[in-house]
C-alpha positions in Angstrom: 0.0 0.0 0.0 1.4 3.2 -1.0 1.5 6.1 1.8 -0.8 8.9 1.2 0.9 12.5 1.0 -0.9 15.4 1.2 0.4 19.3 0.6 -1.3 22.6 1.6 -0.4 26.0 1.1 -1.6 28.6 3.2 -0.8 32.0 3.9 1.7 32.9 6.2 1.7 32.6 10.3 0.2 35.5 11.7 3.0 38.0 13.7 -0.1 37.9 16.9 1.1 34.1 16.7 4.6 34.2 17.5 5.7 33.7 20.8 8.2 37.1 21.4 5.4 39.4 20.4 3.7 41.6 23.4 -0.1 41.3 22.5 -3.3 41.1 24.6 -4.9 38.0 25.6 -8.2 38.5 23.6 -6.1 39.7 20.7 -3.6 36.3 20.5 -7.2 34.5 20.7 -9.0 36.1 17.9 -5.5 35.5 15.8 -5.8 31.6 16.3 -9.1 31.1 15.7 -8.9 33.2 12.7 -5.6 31.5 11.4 -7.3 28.2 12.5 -10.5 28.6 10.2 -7.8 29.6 7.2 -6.0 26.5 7.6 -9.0 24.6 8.1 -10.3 25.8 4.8 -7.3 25.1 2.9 -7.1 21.7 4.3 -10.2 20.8 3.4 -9.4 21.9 -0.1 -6.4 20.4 -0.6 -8.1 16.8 0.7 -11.3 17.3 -1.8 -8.3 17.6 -4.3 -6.7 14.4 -3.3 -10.1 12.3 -3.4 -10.6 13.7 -6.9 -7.1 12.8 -8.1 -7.4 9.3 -7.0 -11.7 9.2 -8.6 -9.9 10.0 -11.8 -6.7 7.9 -11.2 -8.9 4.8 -10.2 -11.6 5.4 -12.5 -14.4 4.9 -9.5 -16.5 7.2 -7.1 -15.9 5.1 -4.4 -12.7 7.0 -2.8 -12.9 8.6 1.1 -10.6 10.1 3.0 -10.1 8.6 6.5 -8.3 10.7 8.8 -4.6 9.4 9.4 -3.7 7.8 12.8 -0.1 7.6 12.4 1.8 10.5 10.1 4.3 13.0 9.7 3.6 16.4 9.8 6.7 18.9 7.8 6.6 22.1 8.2 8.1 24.4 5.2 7.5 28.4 5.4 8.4 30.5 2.8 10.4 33.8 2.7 10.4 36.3 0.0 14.0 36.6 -1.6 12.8 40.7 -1.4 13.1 40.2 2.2 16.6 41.8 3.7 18.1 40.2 7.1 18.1 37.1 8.1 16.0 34.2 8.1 13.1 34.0 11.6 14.0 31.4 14.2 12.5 28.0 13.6 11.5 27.8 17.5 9.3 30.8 17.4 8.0 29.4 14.2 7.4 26.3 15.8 5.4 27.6 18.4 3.5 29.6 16.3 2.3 27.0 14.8 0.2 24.9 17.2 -3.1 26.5 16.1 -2.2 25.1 12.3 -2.0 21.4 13.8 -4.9 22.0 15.5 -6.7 23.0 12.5 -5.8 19.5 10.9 -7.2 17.8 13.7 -10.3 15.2 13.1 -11.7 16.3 16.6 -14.2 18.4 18.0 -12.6 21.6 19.6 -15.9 23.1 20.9 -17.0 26.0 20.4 -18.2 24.5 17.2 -14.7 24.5 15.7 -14.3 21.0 14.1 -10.7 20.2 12.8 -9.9 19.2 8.9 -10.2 15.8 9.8 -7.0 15.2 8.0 -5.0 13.5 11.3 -6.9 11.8 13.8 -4.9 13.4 16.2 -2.1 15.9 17.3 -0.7 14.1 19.8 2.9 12.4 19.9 1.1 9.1 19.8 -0.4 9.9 16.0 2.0 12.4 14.6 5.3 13.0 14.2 6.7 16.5 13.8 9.8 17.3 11.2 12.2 19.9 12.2 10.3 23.0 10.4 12.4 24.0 7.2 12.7 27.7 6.6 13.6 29.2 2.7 13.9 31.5 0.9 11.1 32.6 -2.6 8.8 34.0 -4.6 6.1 35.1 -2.2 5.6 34.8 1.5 3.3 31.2 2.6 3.6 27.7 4.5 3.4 24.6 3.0 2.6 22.2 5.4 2.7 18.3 4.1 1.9 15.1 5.7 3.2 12.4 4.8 1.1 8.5 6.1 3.3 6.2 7.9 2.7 2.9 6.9 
């Protein structure tokens, strides 16, 4: 059985997400549910792409997506060339990105915030997180892929 991958782009981390900026409570809360419904979104889209890729690749209609219970998770964010100094550090990036694994999550969050249902689970028993790789490009985004373990 082959592993399935799965790539989504989405914009960049919001600067209320990362860990060295001063913000107010309410204000770091509004930023990670709003970054959480963007990632969400473009999850979603990105596994409605997949399931039509393999219709047409198979030929049926009779392809689901079933969350992943055991995956890595890679992390790639994307600096423009245009940017001067150096690179951001991976940690803050890191933890910046906790409401983006959340957003990939199959479960129920409450407050009627339902995950992508792309990994069962965030937890170190499901997913395995790459060291997050930082570059240099074109435009400014984060690619996150996960990758099935089999």
């Amino acid at each position: 059985m082959t592993p399935r991958e799965l790539s989504i782009d989405v914009p960049s981390v919001p600067f209320e997400l990362l860990p060295n900026r001063r913000k107010h409570w309410a204000a770091h809360a509004r930023a990670v549910r709003d970054y959480g419904a963007v990632v969400r979104l473009c999850a979603i889209s990105a596994r409605n792409g997949w399931v039509e890729w393999q219709m047409a690749e198979q030929g049926t209609i009779d392809v689901d997506w079933m969350p992943l219970s055991c995956c890595t998770v890679q992390v790639v964010a994307t600096i423009p060339r245009s940017r001067r100094g150096p690179l951001p550090d991976p940690d803050n990036l890191a933890a910046a990105c906790k409401s983006l694994s959340d957003a990939l999550t199959a479960r129920d969050r409450g407050h009627g915030q339902v995950g992508a249902g792309i990994i069962e689970d965030d937890g170190p028993e499901h997913v395995t997180l790459l060291p997050i790789r930082i570059e240099r490009g074109d435009a400014e985004n984060v690619r996150i892929i996960v990758t099935e373990v089999v």
